[in-house]
C-alpha positions as CSV (number, residue, x, y, z in Angstrom):
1,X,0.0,0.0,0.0
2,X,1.4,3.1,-1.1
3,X,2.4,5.5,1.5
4,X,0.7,9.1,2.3
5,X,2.8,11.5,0.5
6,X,5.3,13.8,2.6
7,X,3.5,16.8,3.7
8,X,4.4,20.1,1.0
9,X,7.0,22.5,3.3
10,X,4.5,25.4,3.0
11,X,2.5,22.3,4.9
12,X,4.4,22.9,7.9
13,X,5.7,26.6,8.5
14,X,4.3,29.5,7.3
15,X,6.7,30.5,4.1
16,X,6.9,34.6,4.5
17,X,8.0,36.6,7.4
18,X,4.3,38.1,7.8
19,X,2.1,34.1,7.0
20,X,4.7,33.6,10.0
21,X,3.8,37.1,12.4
22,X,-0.1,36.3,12.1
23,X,0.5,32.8,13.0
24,X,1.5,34.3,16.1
25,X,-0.4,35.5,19.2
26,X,-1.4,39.5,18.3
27,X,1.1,40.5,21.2
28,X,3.8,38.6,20.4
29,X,3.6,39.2,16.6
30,X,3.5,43.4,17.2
31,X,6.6,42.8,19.3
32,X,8.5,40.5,16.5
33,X,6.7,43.3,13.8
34,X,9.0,43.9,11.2
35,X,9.7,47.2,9.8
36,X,10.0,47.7,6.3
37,X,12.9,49.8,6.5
38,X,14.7,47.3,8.8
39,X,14.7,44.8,5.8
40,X,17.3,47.2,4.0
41,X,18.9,48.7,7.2
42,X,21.9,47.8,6.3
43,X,23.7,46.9,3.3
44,X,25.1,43.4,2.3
45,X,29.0,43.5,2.2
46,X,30.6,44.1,-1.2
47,X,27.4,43.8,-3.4
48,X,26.8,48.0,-4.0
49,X,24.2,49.6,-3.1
50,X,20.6,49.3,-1.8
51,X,18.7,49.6,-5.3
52,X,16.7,52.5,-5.1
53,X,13.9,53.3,-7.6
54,X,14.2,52.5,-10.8
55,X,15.5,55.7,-13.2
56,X,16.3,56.0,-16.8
57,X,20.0,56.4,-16.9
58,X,19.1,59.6,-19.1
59,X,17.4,61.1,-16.1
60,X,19.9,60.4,-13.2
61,X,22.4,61.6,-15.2
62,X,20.2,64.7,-16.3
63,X,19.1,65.3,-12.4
64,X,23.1,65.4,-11.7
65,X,23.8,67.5,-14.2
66,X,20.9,70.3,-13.2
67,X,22.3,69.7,-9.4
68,X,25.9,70.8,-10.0
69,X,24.7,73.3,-12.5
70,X,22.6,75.4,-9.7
71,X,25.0,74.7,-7.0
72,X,27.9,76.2,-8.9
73,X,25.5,78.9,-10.4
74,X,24.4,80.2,-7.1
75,X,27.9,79.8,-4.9
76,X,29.6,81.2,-7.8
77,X,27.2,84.1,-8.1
78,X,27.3,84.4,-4.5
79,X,31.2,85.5,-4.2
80,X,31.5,87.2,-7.5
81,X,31.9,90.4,-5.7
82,X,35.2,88.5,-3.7
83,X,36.5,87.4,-6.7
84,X,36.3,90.2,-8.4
85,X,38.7,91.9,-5.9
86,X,42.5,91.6,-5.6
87,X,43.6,88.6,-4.4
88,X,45.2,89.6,-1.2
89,X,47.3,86.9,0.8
90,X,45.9,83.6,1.2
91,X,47.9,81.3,3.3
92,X,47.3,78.1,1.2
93,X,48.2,80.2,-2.2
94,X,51.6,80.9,-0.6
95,X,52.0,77.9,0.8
96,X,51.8,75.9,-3.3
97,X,54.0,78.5,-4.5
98,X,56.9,77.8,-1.4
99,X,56.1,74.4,-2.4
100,X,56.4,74.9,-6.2
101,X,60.3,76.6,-5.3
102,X,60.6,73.6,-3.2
103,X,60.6,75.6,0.4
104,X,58.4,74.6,3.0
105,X,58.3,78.2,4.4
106,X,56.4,81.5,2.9
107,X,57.7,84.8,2.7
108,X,56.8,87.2,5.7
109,X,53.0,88.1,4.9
110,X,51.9,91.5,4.4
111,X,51.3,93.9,7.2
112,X,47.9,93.3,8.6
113,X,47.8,89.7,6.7
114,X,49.5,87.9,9.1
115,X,47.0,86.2,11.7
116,X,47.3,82.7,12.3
117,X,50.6,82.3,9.9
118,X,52.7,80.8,11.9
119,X,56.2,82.1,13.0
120,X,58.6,80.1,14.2
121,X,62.8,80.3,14.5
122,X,62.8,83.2,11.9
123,X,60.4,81.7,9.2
124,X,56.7,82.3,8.3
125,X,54.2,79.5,7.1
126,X,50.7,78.4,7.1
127,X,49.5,76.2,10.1
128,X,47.2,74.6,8.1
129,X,47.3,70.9,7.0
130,X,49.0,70.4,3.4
131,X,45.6,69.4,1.4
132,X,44.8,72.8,0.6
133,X,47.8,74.0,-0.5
134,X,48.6,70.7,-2.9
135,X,45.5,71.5,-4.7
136,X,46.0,75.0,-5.7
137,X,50.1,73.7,-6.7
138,X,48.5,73.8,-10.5
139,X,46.8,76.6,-10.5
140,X,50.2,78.6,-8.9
141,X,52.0,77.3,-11.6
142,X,49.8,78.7,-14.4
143,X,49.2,82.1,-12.6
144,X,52.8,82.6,-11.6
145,X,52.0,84.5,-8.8
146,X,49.8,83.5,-5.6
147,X,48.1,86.6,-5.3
148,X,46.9,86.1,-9.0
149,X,45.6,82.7,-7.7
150,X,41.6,83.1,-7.7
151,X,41.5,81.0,-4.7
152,X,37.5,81.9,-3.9
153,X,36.5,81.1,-7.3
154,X,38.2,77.8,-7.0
155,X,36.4,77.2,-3.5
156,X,33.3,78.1,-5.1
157,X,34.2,75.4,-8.1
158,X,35.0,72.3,-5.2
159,X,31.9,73.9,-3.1
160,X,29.6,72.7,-6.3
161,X,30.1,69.0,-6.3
162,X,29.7,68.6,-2.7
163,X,25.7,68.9,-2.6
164,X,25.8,66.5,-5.8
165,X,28.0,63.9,-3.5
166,X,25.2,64.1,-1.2
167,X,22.9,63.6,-3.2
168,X,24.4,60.2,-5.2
169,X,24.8,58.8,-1.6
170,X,21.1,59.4,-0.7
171,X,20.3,57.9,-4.6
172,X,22.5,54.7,-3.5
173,X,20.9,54.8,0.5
174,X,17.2,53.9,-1.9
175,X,16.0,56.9,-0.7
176,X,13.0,58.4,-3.0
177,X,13.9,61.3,-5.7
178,X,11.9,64.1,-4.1
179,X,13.6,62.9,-0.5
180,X,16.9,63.0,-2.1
181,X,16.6,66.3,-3.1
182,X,15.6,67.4,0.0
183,X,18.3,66.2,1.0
184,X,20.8,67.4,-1.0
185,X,19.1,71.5,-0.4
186,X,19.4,71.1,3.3
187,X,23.2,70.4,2.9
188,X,23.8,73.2,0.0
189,X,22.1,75.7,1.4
190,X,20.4,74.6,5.1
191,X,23.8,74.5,6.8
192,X,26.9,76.6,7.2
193,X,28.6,75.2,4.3
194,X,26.9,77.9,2.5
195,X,28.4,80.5,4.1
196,X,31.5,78.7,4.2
197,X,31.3,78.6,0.3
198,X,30.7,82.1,0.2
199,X,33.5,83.2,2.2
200,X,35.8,81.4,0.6
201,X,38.7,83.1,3.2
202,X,41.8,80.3,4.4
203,X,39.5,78.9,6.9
204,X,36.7,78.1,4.8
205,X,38.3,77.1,1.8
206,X,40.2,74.2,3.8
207,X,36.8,73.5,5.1
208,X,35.4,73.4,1.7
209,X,37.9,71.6,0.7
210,X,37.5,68.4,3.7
211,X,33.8,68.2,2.8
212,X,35.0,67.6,-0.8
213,X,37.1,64.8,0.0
214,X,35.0,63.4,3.3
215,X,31.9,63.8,1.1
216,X,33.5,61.3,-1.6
217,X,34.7,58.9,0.9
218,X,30.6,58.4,1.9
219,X,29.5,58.5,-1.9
220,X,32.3,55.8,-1.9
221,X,31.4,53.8,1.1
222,X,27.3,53.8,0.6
223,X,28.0,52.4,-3.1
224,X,31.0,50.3,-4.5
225,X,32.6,50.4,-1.6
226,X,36.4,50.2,-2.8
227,X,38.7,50.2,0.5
228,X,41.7,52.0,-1.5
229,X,39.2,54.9,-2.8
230,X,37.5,55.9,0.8
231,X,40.5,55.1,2.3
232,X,42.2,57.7,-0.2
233,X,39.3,60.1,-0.2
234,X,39.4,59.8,3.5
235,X,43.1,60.7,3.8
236,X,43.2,63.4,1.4
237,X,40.0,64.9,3.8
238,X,42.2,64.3,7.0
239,X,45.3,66.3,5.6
240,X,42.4,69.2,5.0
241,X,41.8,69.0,9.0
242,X,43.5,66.6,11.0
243,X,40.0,66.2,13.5
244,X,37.9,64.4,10.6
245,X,40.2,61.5,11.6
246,X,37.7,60.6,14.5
247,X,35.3,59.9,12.2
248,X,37.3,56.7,10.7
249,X,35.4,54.2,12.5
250,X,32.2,54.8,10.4
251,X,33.3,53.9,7.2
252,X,33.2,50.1,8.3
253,X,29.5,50.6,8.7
254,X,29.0,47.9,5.6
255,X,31.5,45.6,6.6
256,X,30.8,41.7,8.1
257,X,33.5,39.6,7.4
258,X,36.8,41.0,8.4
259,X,39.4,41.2,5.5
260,X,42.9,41.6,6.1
261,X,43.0,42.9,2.2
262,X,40.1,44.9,2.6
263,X,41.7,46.6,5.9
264,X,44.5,47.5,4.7
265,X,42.8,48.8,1.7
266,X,41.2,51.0,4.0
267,X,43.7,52.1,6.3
268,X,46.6,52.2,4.3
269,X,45.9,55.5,2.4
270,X,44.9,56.9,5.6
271,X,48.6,55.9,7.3
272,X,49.9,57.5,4.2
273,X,48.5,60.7,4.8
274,X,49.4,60.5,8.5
275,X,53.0,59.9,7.9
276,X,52.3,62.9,5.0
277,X,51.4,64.9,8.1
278,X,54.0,63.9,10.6
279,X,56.6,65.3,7.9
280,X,54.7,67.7,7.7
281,X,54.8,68.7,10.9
282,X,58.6,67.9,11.2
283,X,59.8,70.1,8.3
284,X,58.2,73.4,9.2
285,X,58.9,72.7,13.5
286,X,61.7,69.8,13.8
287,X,58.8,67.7,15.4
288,X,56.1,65.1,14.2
289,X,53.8,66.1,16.4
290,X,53.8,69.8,16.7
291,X,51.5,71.1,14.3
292,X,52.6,74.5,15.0
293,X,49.7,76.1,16.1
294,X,51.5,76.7,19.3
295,X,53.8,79.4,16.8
296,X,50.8,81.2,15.2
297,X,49.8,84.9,15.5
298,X,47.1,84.3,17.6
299,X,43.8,86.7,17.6
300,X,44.5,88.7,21.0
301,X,41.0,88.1,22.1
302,X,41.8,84.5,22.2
303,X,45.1,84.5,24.4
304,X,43.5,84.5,27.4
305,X,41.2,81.3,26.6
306,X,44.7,79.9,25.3
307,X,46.7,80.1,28.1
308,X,44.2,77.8,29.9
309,X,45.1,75.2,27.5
310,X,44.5,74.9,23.6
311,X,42.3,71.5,24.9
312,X,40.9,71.8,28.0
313,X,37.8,70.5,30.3
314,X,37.6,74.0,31.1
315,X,36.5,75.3,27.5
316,X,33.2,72.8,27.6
317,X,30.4,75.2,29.0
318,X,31.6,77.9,26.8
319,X,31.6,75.5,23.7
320,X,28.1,73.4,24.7
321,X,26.7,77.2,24.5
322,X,28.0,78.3,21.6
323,X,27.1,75.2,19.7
324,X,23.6,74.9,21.0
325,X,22.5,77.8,22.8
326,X,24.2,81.1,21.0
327,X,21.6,83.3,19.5
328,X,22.2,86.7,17.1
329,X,22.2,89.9,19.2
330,X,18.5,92.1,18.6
331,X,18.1,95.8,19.5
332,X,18.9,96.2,23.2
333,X,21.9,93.9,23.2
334,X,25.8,93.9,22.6
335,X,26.9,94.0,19.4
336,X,23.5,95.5,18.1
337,X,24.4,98.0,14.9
338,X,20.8,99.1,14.4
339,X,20.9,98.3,10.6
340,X,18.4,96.7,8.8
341,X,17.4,93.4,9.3
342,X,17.8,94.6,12.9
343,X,20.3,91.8,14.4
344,X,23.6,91.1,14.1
345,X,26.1,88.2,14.2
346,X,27.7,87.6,17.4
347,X,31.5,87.3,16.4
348,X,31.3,83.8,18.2
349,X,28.4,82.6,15.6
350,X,25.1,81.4,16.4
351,X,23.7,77.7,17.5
352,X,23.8,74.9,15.4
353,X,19.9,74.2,16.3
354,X,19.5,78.2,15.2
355,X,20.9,77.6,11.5
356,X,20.1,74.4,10.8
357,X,17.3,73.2,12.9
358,X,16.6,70.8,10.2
359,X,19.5,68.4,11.5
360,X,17.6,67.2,14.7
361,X,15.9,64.7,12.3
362,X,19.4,62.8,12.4
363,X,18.3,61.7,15.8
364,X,15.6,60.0,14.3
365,X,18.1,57.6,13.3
366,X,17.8,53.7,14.8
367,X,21.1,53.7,16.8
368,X,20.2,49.9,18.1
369,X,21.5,49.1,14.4
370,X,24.8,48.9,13.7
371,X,25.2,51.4,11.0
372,X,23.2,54.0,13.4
373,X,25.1,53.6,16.5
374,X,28.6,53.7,14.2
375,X,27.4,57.1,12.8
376,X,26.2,58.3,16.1
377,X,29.5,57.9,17.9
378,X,31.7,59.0,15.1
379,X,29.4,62.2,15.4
380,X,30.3,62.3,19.2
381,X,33.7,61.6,18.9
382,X,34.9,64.2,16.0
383,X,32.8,66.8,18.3
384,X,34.8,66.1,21.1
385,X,37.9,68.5,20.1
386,X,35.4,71.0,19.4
387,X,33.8,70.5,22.6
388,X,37.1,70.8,24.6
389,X,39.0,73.0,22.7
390,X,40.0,76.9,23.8
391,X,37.8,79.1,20.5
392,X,34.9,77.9,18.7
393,X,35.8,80.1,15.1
394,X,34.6,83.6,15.7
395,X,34.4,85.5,13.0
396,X,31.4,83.4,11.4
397,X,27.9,82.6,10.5
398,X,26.9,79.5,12.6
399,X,28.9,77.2,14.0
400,X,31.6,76.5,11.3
401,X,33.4,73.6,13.3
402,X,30.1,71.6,12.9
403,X,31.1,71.1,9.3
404,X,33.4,68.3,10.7
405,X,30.7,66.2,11.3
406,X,28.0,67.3,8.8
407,X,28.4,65.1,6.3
408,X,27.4,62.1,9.3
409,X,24.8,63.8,10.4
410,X,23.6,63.6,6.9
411,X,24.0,60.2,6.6
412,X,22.1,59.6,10.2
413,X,19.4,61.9,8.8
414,X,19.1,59.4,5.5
415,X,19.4,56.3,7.9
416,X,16.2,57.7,10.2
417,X,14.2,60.6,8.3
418,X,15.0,59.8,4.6
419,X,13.0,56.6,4.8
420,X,10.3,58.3,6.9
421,X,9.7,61.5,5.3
422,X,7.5,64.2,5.9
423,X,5.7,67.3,5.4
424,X,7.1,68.5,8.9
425,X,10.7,67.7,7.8
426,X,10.2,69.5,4.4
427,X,9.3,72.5,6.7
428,X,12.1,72.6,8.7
429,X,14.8,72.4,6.1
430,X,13.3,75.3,4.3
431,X,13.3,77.1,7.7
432,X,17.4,76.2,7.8
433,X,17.5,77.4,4.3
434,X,16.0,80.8,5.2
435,X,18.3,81.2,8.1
436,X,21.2,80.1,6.1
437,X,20.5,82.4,2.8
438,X,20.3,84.9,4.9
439,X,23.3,84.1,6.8
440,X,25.3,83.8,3.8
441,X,24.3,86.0,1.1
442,X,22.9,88.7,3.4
443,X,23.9,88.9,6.8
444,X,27.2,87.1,6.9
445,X,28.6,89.6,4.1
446,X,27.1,92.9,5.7
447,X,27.9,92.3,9.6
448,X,29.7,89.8,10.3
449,X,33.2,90.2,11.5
450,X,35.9,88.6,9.3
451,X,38.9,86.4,11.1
């Protein structure tokens, strides 16, 4: 007698993640629920991105193209009036054209040009990493002179791509188009990066230029994922400023098996550009570690603040208020000029959360995953020289020192409200954009004191 035939498997368990939830009692299935987003919450090692929705290839590229096009129309546009002016002395520009003679040191800078240079045994030179500098080495060379060098325009230029980087790494996150975009306008002109951009002085063009590079190591690291290239981008964004470096541990976000080739992939362009900046450091002071900020021509107002340490636990209430708390000064108050729009910049910028409110939807980010709480405390760590540390910028629109950790804030802001979107984030990032508009193209040219 022939046997009963062997039950199907559908038979015996439930086949789908939800035939298996309602099989369940109703408590115990809400607590096992399973979020849609959670299916794709993080990326499977080495095979690219999450596949967002399909696009013609004529309309991604298109939607890039009209991206960089406004970007570098508007920031551009918005420091024509610089570049129009005489170059003046810009300590990167000097720095490539020592470089270019094969010195290490500048000439002494013009009278009234010389804070923050750094002077030390007899010889001037910039204090700031060597990334800046080794990109403007061409365009020294064709303009023979640095002061010819139209170092603005050029931060303008590398300003451009950077909203289009954030953009292709909320297109390879599977975020929708219309989120994307958001996206990508709360970064270009909802943060300080606009002003930064617009500026265009030494100290936001090395800023400008670290976003660049950190910016391409994420666009990297959300798609292909090549260890040499975001290890590369990486180091050429840590010899822009050495603090980005705390944000390392991030950029393993996607990876499950441990590779020794894929490791040192990763960390062997960023040991080059440390031993890059140990020589550094060693041919301008005789010692790896001294940057030589010790040696600059430090801002008078600051010397006091210094002298209590250039890092110190004693810096923190002053720093947690200025990155949180500090607010523009209204009629009634210091620093009030009584000239339309009736407030000015405090010298010490203005609050994060008052500039670019819009970046409290990072928190919305699910930090019990492992690509949330990676982002969260590479945030926390490369704010903790901020936090500690003796000036917070001056000089500035916002907090400019946030930019070090902007671009993960971004991507803890696609991890949380990119998936999740809403009328009430649209909102507030055209709030931030307001206030940073204004901050750039208005306010911060008009009244706020230049460092």
């Amino acid at each position: 007698m022939d046997s009963a035939p062997a039950p199907a498997p559908a038979d015996i368990a439930p086949h789908t993640a939800s035939d298996a939830l309602s099989a369940l009692p109703p408590s115990v299935a809400a607590a096992l629920a399973i979020r849609p987003t959670d299916l794709v919450a993080d990326f499977p090692p080495e095979t690219g991105p999450v596949p967002g929705p399909a696009e013609p290839l004529w309309l991604r590229w298109g939607l890039a193209a009209l991206i960089l096009a406004v970007t570098a129309w508007l920031y551009i546009g918005g420091v024509w009036p610089s570049i129009a002016q005489s170059g003046g002395f810009d300590h990167n520009a000097w720095e490539a054209a020592a470089l270019l003679h094969g010195h290490i040191f500048t000439p002494p800078p013009p009278p009234g040009d010389s804070l923050d240079m750094m002077y030390y045994r007899g010889h001037w030179a910039s204090f700031f990493p060597p990334m800046g500098a080794f990109l403007l080495l061409p365009l020294v060379a064709v303009f023979k002179s640095p002061l010819a060098v139209p170092v603005r325009l050029f931060c303008a230029i590398l300003g451009a791509f950077c909203p289009l980087f954030v953009y292709q790494m909320a297109e390879r996150a599977g975020l929708r188009r219309g989120v994307r975009l958001w996206i990508t306008a709360l970064f270009a002109f909802g943060t300080v990066f606009w002003y930064a951009v617009a500026t265009g002085t030494p100290w936001y063009y090395v800023q400008v230029v670290t976003e660049f590079f950190y910016l391409l190591a994420l666009r990297e690291s959300f798609g292909p994922n090549r260890p040499v290239l975001v290890g590369s981008f990486f180091g050429a964004a840590l010899l822009s400023r050495n603090t980005v470096a705390l944000g390392l541990p991030f950029l393993f976000w996607r990876e499950r098996r441990w590779s020794w080739r894929r490791l040192a992939g990763f960390l062997g362009p960023v040991a080059a550009a440390v031993l890059v900046q140990l020589w550094w450091n060693w041919a301008r002071t005789g010692n790896p570690l001294d940057t030589g900020y010790s040696h600059i021509l430090m801002n008078p107002a600051f010397r006091a603040s210094f002298a209590q340490g250039m890092f110190s636990l004693k810096h923190v209430p002053w720093q947690l208020y200025s990155m949180f708390f500090l607010a523009p000064a209204f009629k009634g108050l210091p620093n009030y000029n009584g000239i339309f729009p009736y407030l000015t910049l405090s010298i010490n910028g203005q609050s994060l959360l008052l500039t670019s409110p819009a970046l409290l939807y990072a928190l919305e980010a699910d930090i019990r995953r492992r690509r949330g709480w990676l982002a969260l405390t590479a945030v926390a760590a490369t704010a903790v020289p901020q936090v500690l540390y003796y000036a917070n910028g001056a000089g500035q629109f916002g907090n400019r020192f946030s930019l070090d950790y902007t671009p993960l804030l971004l991507a803890l802001l696609m991890f949380g409200a990119g998936r999740r979107f809403r009328w009430q984030h649209g909102l507030l990032i055209l709030v931030s954009m307001v206030l940073c508009t204004a901050g750039a193209i208005g306010l911060g040219h008009v009244h706020a004191p230049r460092v």
